[in-house]
C-alpha positions in Angstrom: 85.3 102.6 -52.0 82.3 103.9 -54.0 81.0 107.0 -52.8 78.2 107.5 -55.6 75.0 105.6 -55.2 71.4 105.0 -56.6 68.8 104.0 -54.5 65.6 102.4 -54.5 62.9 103.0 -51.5 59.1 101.7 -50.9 57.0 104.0 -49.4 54.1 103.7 -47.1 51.3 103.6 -49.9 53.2 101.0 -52.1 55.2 102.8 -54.7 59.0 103.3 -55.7 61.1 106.0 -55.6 64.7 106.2 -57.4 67.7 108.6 -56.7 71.1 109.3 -56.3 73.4 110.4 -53.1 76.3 110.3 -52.0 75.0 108.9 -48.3 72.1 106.6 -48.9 71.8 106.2 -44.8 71.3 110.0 -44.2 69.6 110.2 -47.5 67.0 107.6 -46.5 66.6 109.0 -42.6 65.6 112.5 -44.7 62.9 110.8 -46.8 61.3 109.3 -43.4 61.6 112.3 -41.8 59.6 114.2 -44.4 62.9 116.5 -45.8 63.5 114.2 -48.6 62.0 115.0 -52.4 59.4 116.2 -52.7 57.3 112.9 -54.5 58.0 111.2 -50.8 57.1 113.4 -48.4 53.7 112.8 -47.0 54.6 108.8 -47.8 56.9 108.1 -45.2 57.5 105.7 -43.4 59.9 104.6 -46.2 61.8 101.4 -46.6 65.4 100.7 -48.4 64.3 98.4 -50.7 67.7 98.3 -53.3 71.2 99.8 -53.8 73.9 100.4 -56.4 77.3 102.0 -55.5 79.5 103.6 -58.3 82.6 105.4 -58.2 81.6 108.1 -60.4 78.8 110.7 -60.1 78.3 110.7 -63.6 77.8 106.9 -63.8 75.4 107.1 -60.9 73.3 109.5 -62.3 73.2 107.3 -65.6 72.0 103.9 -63.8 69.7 106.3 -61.7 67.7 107.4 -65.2 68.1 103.9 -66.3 66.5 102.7 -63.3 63.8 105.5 -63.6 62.9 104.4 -66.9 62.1 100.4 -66.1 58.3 99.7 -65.4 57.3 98.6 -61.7 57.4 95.3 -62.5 61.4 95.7 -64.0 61.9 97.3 -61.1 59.9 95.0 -58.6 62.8 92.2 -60.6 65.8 94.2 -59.6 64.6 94.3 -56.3 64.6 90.7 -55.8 67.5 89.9 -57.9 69.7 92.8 -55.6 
């Protein structure tokens, strides 16, 4: 089973926010509490919006910048293709 993953998450004012863990449930329950990064904090509540397991940190971290890199609209288009 996977144990990498990239996530994608909506906060309260609108916007995306990308990263990586190896526990998207905890991970997410940190942004909302206001422990995640730093970019979400003071936009909670957030909301899972997409996920993408991997078995390999390295490959994570790759679709993570990949995923980083695609305009809101790309990424608005995985969303709704996930």
């Amino acid at each position: 089973m996977p144990d990498h993953h990239v996530y994608v998450i909506e906060c309260a004012d609108g916007t995306l926010y990308t990263g990586y863990t190896t526990d998207v449930e905890r991970r997410v329950a940190e942004h909302d509490a206001g422990e995640g990064a730093k970019y979400t904090r003071g936009r909670t509540p957030v909301t899972l919006r997409y996920v993408e397991s991997f078995d390999s940190r390295s490959a994570a971290m790759s679709r993570e910048h990949a995923i980083k890199s695609l305009s809101r609209t790309e990424k608005e288009a995985l969303i709704e293709d996930g």
